[in-house]
Backbone bond lengths (Angstrom), bond angles and torsions (degrees), N, CA, C in turn:
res aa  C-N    CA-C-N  psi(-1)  N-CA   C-N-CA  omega(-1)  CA-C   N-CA-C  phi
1 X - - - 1.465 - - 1.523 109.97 -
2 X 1.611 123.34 149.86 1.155 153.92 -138.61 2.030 81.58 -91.94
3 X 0.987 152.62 121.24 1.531 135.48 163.05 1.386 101.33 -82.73
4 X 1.388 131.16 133.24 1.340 139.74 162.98 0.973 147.51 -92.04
5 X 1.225 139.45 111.80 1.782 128.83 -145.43 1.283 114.17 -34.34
6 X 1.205 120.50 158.76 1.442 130.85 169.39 1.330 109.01 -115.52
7 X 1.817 117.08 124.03 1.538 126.35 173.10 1.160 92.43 71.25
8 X 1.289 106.34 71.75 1.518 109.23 -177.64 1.742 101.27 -98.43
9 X 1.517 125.96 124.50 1.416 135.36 -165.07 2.005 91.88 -73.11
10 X 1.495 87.10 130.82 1.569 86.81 156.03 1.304 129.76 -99.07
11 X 1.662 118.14 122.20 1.579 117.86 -172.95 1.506 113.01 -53.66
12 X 1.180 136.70 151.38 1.426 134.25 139.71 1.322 129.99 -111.65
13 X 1.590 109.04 168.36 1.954 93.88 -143.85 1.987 92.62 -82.03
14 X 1.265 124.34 18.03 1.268 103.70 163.80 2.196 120.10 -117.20
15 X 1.114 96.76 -176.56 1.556 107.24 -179.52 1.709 103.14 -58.36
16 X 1.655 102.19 -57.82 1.770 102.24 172.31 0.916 136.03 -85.05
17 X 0.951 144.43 177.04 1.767 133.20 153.31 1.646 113.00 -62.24
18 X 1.597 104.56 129.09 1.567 94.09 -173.92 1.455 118.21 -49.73
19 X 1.989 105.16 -45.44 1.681 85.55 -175.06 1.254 134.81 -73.34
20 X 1.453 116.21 -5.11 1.451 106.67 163.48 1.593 115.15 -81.28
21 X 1.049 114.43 0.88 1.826 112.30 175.78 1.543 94.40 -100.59
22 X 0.912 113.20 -32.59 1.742 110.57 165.34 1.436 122.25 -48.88
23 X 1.362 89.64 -50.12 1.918 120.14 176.51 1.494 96.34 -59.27
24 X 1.092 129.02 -71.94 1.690 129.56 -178.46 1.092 120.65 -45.86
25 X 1.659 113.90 -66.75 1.500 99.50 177.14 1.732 139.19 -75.13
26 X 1.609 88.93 -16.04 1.606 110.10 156.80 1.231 105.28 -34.63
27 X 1.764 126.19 -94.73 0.976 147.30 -152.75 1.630 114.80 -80.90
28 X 2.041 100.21 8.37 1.689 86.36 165.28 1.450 103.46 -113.84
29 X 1.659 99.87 -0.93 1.754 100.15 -171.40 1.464 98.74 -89.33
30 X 1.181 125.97 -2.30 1.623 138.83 -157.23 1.925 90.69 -102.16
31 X 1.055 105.63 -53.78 1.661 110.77 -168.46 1.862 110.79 -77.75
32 X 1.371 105.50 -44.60 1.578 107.21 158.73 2.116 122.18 -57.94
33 X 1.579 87.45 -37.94 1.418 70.40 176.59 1.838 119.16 -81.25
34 X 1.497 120.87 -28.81 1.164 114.57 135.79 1.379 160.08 -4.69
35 X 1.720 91.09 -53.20 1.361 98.23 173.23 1.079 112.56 -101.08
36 X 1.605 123.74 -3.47 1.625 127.84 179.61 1.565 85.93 -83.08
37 X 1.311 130.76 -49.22 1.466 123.75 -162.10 1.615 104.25 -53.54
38 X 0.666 148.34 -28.49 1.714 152.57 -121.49 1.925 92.10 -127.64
39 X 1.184 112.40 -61.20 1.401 140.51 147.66 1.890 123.17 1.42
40 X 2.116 80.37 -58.17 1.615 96.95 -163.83 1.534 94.41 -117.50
41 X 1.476 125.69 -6.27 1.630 107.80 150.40 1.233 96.50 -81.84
42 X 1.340 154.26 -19.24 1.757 127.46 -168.04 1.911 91.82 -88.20
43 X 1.128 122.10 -31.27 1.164 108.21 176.22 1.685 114.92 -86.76
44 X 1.436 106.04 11.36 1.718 96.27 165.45 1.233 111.47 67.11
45 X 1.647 127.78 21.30 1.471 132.36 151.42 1.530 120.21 -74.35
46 X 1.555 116.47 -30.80 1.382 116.98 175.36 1.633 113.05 -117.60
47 X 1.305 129.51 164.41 1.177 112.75 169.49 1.800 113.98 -122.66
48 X 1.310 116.07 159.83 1.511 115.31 -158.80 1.813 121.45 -37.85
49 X 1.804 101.98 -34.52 1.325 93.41 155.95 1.306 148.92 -71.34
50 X 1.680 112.00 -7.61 1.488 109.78 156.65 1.276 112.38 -96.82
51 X 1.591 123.23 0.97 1.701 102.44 169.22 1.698 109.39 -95.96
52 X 1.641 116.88 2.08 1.259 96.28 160.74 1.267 125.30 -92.53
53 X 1.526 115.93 -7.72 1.461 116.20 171.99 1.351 117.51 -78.71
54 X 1.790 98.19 -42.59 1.717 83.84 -176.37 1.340 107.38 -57.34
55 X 1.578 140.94 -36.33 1.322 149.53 -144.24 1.802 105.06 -82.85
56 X 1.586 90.38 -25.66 1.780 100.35 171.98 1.913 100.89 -68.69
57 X 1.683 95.50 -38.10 1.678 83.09 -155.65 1.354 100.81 -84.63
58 X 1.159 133.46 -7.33 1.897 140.23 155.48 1.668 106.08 -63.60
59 X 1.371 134.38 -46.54 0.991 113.21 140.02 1.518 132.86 -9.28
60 X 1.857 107.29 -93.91 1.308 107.17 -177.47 1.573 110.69 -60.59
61 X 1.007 143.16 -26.88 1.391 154.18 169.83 1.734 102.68 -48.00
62 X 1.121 119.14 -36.89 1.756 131.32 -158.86 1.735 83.19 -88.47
63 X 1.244 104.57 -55.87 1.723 110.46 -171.36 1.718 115.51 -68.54
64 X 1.352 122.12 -6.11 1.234 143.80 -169.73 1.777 95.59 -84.30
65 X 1.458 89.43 -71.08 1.424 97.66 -171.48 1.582 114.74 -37.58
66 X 1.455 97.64 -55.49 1.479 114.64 -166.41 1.797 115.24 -66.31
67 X 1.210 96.18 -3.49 1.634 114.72 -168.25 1.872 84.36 -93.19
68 X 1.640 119.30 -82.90 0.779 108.89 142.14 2.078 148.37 38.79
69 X 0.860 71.20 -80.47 1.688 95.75 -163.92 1.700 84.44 -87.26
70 X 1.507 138.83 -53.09 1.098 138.39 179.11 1.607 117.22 -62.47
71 X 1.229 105.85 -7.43 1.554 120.06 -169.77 1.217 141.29 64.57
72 X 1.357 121.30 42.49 1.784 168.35 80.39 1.504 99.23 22.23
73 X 1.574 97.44 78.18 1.477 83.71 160.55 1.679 138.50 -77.28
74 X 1.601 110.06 -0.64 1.320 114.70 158.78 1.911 106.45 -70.17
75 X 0.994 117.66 -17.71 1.554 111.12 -143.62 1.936 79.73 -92.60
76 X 1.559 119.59 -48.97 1.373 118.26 -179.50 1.724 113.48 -67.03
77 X 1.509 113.79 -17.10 1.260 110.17 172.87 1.317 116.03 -67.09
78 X 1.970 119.62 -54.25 0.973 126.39 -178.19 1.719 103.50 -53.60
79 X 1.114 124.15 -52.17 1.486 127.38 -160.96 1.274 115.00 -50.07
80 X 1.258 107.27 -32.69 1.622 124.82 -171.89 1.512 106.21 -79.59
81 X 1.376 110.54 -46.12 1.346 121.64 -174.53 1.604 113.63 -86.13
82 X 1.101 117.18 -3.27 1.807 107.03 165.23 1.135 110.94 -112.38
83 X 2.062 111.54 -24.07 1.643 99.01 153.50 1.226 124.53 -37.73
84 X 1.266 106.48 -73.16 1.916 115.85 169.50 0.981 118.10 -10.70
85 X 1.834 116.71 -69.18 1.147 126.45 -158.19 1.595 117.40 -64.34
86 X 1.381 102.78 -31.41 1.022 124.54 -158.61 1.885 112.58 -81.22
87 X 1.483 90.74 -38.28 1.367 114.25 167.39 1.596 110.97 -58.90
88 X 1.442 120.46 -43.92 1.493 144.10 152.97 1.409 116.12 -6.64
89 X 1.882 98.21 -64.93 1.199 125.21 -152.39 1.475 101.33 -93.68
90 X 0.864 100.56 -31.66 1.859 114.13 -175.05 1.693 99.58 -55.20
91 X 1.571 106.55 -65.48 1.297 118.58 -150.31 1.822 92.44 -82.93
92 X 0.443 125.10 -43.99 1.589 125.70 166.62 1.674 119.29 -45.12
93 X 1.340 118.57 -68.61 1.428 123.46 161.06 1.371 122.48 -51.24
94 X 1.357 133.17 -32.51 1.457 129.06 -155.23 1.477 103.71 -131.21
95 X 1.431 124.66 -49.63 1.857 131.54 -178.20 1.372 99.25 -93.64
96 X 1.547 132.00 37.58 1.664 114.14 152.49 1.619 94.27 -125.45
97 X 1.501 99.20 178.51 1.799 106.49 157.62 0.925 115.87 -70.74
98 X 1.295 128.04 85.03 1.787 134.42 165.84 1.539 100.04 -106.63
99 X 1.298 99.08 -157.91 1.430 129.09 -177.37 1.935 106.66 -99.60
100 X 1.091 106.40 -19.99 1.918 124.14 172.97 1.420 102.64 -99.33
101 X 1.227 142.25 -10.39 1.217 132.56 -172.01 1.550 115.43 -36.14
102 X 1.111 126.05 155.25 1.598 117.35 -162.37 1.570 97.42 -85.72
103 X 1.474 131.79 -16.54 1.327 107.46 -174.96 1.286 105.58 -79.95
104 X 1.388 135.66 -33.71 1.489 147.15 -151.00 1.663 92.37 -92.26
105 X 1.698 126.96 -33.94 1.096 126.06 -169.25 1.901 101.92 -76.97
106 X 1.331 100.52 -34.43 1.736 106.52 176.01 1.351 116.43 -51.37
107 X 1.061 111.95 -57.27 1.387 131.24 158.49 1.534 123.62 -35.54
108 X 1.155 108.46 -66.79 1.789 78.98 152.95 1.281 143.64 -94.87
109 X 1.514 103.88 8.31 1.590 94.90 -158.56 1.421 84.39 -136.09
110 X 1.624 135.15 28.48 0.934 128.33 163.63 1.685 115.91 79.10
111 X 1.644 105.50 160.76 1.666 124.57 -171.00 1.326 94.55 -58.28
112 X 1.686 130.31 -75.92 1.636 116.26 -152.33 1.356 103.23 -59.39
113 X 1.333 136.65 -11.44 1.440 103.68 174.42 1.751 128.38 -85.29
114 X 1.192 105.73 19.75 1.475 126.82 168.40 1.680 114.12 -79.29
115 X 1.710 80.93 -62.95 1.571 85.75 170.14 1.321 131.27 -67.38
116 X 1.448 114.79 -17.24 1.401 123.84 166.58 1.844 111.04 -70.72
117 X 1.007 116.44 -28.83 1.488 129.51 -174.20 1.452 101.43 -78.00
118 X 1.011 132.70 -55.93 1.614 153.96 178.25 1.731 97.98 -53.28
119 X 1.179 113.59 -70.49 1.464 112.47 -179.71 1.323 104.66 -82.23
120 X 1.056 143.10 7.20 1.693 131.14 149.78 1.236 112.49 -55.03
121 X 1.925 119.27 -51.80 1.130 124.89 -145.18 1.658 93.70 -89.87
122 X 1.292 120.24 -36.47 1.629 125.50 161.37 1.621 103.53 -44.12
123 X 1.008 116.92 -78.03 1.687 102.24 179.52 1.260 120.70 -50.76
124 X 1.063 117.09 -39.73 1.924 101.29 -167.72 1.729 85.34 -85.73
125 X 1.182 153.06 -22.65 1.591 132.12 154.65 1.499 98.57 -45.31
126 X 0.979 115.07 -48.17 1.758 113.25 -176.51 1.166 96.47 -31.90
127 X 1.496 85.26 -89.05 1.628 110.05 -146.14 2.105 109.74 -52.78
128 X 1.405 100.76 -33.42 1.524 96.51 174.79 1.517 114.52 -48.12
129 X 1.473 109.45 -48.25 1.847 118.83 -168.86 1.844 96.67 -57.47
130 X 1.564 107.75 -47.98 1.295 106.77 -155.23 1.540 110.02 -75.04
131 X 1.300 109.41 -18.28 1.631 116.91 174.88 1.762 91.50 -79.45
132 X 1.167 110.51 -37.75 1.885 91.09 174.24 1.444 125.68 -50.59
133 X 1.673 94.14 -44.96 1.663 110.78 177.76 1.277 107.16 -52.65
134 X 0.956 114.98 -65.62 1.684 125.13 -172.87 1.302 118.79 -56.68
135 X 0.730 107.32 1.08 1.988 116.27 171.85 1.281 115.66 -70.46
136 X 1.736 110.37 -45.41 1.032 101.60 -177.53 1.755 95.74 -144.38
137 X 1.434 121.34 30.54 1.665 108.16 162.57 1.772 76.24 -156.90
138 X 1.139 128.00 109.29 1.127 142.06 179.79 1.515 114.74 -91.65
139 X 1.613 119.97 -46.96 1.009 139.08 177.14 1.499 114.91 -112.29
140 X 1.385 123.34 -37.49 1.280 112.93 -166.87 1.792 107.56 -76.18
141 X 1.710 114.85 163.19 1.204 137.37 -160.93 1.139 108.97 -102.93
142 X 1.461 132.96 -162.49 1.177 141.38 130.81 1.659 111.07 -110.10
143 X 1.220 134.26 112.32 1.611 136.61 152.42 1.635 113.60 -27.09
144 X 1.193 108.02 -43.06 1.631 103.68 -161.63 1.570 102.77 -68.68
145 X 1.456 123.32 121.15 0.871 132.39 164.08 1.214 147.36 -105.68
146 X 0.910 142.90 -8.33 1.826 157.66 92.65 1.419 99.11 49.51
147 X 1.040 150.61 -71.26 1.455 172.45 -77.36 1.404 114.91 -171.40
148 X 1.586 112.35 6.32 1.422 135.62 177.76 1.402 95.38 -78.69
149 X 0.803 127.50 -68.41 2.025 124.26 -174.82 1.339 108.66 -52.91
150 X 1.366 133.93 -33.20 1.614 124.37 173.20 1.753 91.36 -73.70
151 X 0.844 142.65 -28.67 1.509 125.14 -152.52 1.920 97.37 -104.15
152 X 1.267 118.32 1.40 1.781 139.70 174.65 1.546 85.23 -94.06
153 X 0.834 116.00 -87.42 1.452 128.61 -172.93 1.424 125.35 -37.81
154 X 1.877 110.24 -43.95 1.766 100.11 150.21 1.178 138.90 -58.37
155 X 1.781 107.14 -42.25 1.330 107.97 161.71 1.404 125.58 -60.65
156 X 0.654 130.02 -53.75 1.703 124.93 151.96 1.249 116.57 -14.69
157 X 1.505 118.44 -80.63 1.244 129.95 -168.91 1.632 92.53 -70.52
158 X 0.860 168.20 -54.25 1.396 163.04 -178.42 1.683 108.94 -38.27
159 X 1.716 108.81 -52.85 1.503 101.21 -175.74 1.330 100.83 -68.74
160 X 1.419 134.67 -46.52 1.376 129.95 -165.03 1.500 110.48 -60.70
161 X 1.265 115.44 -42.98 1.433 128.54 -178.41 1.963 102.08 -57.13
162 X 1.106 108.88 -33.29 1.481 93.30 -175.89 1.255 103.21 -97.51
163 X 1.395 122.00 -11.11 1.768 119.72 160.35 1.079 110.44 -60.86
164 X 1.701 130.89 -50.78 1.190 136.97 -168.64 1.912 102.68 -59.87
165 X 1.409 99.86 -41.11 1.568 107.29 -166.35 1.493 93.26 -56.32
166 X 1.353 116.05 -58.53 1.771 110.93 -158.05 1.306 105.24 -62.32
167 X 1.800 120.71 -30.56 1.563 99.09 171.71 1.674 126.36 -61.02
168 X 1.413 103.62 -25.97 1.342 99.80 -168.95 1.667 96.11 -64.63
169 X 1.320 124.03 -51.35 1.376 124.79 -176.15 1.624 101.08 -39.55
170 X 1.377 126.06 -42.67 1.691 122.24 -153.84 1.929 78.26 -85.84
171 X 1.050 127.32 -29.90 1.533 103.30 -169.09 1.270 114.55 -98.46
172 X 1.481 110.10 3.98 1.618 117.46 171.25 1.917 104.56 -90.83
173 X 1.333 104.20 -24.40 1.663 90.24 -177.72 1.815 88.49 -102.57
174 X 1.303 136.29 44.02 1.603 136.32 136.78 1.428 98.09 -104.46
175 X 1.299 109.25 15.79 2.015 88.46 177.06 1.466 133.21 86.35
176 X 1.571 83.74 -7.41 1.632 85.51 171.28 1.852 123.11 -116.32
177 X 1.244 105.30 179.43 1.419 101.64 -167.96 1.708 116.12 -62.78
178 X 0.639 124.10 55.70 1.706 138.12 -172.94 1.955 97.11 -41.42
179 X 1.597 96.31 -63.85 1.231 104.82 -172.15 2.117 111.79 -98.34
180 X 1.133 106.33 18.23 1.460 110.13 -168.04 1.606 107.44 78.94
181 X 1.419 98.03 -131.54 1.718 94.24 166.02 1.472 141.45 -92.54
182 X 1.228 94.33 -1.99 1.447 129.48 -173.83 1.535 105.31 -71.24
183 X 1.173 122.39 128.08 1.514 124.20 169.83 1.737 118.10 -60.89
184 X 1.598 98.25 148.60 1.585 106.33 -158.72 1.803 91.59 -49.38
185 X 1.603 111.99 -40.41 1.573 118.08 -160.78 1.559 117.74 -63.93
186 X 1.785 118.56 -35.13 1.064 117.55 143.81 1.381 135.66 -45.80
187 X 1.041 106.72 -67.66 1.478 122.27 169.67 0.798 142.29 -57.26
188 X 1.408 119.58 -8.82 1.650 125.90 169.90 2.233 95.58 -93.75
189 X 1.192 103.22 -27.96 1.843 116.43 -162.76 1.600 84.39 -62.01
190 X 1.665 118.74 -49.76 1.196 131.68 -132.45 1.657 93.70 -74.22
191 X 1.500 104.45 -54.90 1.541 129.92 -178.54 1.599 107.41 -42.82
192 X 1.521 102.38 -52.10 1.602 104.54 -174.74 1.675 104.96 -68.51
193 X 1.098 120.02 -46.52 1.522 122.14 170.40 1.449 123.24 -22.20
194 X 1.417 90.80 -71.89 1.524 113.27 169.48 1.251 105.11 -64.58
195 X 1.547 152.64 -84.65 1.190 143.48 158.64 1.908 123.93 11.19
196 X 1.668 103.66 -52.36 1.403 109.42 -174.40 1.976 91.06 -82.78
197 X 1.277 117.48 -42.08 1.370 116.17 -177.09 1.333 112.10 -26.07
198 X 1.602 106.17 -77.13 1.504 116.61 172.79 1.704 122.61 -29.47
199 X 1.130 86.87 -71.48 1.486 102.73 -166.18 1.799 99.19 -53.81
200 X 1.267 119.74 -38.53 1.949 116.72 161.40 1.366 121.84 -47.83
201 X 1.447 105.89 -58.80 0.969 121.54 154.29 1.854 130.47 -0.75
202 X 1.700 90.72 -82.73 1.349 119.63 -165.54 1.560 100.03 -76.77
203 X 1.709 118.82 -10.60 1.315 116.53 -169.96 1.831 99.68 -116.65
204 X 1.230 105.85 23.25 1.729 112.04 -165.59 1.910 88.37 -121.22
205 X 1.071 120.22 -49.23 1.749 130.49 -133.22 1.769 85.92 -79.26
206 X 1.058 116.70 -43.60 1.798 105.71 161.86 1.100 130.72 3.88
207 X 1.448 85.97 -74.72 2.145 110.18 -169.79 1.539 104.68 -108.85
208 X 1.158 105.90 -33.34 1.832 114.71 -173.72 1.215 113.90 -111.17
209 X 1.455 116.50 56.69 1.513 118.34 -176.41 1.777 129.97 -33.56
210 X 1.128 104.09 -62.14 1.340 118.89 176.57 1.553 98.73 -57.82
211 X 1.514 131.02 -71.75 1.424 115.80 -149.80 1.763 98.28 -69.47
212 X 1.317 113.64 -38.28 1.456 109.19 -178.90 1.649 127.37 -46.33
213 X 1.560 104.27 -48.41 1.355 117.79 171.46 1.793 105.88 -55.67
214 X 1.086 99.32 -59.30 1.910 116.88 -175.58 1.611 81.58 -39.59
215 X 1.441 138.28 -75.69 1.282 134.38 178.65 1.708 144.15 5.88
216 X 1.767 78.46 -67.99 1.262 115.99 -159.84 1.855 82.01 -93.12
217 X 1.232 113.42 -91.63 1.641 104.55 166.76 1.651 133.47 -0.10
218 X 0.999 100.10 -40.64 1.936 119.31 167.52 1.596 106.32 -84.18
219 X 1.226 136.16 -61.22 1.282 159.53 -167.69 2.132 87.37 -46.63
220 X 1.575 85.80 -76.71 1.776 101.71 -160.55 1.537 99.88 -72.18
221 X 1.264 139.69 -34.10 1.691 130.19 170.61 1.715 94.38 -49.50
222 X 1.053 124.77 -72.61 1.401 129.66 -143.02 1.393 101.00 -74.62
223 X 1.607 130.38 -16.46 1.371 135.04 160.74 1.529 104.87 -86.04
224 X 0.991 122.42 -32.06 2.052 110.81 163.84 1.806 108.09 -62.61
225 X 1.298 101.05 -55.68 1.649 94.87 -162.05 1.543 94.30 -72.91
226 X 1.877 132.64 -27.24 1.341 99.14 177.20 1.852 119.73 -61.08
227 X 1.496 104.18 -25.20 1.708 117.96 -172.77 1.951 100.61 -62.04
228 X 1.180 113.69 -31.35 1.695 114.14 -158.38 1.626 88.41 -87.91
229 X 1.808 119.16 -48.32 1.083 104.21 -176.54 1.746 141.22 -73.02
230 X 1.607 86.77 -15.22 1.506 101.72 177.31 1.423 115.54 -99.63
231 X 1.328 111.51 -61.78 1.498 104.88 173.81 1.669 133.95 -93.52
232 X 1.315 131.01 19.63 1.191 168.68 -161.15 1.770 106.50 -116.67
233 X 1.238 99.24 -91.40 1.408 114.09 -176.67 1.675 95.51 -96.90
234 X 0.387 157.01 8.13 1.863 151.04 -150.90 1.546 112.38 -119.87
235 X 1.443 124.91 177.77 0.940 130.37 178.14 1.430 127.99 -66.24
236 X 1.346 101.59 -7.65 1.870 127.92 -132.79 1.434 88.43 -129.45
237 X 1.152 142.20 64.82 1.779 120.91 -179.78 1.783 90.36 -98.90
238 X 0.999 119.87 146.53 1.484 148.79 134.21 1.492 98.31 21.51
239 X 1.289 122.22 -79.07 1.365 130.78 -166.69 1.715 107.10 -45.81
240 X 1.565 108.48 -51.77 1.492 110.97 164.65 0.797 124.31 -54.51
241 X 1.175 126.54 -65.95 1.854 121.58 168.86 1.679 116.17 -13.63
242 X 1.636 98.02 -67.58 1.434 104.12 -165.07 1.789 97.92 -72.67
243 X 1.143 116.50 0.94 1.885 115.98 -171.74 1.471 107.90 -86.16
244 X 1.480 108.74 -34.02 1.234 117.53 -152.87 1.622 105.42 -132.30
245 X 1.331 116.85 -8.31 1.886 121.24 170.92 1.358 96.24 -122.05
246 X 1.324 127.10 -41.44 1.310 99.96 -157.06 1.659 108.51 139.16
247 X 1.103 141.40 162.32 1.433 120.93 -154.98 1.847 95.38 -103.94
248 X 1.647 87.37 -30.35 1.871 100.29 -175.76 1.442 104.01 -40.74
249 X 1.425 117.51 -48.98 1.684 143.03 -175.51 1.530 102.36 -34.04
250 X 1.224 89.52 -59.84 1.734 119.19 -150.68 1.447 97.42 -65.71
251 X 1.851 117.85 -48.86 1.184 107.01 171.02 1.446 140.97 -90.83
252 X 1.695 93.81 12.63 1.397 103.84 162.23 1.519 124.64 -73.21
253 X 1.539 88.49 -39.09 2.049 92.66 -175.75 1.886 96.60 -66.45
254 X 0.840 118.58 -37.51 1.623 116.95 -151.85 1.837 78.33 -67.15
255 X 1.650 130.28 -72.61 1.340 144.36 169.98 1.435 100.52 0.61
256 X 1.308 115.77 -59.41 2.066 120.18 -144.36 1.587 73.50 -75.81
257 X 1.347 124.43 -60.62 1.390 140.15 -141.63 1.555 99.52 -56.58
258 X 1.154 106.33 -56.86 1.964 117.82 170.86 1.325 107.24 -48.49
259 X 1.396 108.20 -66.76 1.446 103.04 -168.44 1.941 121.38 -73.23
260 X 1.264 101.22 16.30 1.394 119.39 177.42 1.161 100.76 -86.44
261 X 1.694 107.69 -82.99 1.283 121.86 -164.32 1.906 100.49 -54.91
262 X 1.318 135.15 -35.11 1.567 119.11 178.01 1.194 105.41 -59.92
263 X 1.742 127.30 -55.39 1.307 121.62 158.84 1.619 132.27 -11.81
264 X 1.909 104.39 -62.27 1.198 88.37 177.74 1.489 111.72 -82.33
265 X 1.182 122.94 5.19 1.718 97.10 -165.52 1.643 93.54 -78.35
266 X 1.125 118.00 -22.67 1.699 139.09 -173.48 1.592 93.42 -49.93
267 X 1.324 76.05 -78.17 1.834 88.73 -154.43 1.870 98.76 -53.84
268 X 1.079 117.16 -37.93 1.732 113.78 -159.61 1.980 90.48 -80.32
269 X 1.176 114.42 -29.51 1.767 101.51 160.03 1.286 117.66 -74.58
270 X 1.341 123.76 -10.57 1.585 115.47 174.85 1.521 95.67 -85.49
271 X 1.161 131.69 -24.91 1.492 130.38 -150.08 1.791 100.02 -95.52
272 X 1.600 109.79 -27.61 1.438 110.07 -160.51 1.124 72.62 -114.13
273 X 1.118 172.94 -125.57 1.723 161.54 -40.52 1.868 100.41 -86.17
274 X 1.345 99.33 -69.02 1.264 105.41 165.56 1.688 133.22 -43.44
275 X 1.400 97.44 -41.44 1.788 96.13 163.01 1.394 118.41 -61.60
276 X 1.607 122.47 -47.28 1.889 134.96 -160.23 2.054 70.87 -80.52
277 X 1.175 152.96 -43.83 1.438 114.23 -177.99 1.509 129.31 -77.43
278 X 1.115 89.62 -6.09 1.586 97.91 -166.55 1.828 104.32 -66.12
279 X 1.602 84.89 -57.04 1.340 121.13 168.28 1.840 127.04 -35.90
280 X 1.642 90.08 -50.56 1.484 108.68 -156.06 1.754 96.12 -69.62
């Protein structure tokens, strides 16, 4: 007879262990939404009785995680499900035409709370996928490591991309085309979308080659053609950026834009290589 390992580790389909990516984006979607709460009572959008409830339900949200992370499958249910909700609440209050809309909210309450809004909605995309993971590979990894530099490189390109996003918001409330024609509230939602895409993406292509790349491929096209259409051909070229944000700005958008397009040439040779052999 064949002897069969003993304590044999179970892989999971990402690079980390889900619950510590649970653990991360938990506890950054927990502290951003926090600081937006605090944010929108000084700007007189909420009043003290919804910042002590929401602040109760960050509480149980804080105790979720940590349930969670111990491998509590109530604790990854809840986590997933007030991410959501929360994500809900976000995009509803701040990325429609309301009275909170994020350009009018910038405006009084200042630039980082854009970027706090932008990377809220990146984490609780997080944290929803990673409470999926954790359902049923809580701890286990993926070994294959090959695919470690695209998943450096999303994160990367992910934070810059939502830096780049909040400038466009600060140069859409000076009047100019920040977002093309598209409203700052679309367009900042749209950016983070794509933004969390990647960065899934780059944390999927491990174990799930094809759909991960497909990911990242969608993610980085639609961050090249927004770079060609806005600051290229657009109202928005480079020179403005650095005229009117700051030059740091200027070489952030050009940054996402590079590290996109290497991205895709990556991923669309992982995607075609395998077809021209199949073929060949």
């Amino acid at each position: 007879m064949q002897a069969r390992p003993a304590g044999r580790v179970r892989q999971g389909p990402l690079l980390i262990p889900g619950r510590v990516l649970l653990l991360f984006s938990g506890l950054l979607a927990l502290a951003l939404s926090v600081f937006n709460l605090f944010h929108e009572l000084h700007a007189a959008e909420v009043d003290r009785n919804y910042t002590i409830v929401a602040l109760a339900i960050g509480v149980v949200w804080l105790a979720s995680i940590i349930l969670a992370f111990r491998g509590q499958p109530v604790g990854v249910l809840l986590t997933g499900a007030l991410a959501f909700s929360d994500l809900g609440a976000i995009a509803t209050a701040h990325f429609t035409s309301t009275a909170g809309a994020i350009g009018s909210y910038v405006l009084q309450e200042g630039l980082p709370v854009a970027a706090a809004l932008i990377g809220l909605v990146v984490a609780c995309v997080l944290t929803v996928m990673a409470a999926i993971v954790c359902w049923g590979h809580a701890s286990g990894s993926s070994r294959r490591r090959e695919t470690l530099p695209l998943l450096i490189v999303a994160a990367i390109g992910t934070l810059l991309a939502v830096l780049d996003a909040t400038d466009n918001v600060h140069l859409a409330g000076q009047a100019l085309p920040g977002f093309g024609t598209t409203a700052a509230e679309d367009g900042a939602f749209t950016a983070a979308i794509i933004a969390a895409l990647w960065l899934v993406g780059g944390l999927w292509i491990a174990r799930v080659r094809r759909t991960g790349a497909l990911l990242i491929a969608l993610a980085t096209f639609m961050i090249c053609y927004s770079f060609v259409i806005l600051h290229v051909r657009g109202g928005t070229p480079l020179t403005v950026i650095a005229t009117k944000s700051g030059l740091i700005w200027a070489v952030i958008a050009a940054a996402v834009a590079i590290l996109a397009a290497a991205s895709l040439v990556v991923t669309l040779g992982l995607l075609v290589i395998p077809i021209v052999r199949r073929t060949g």
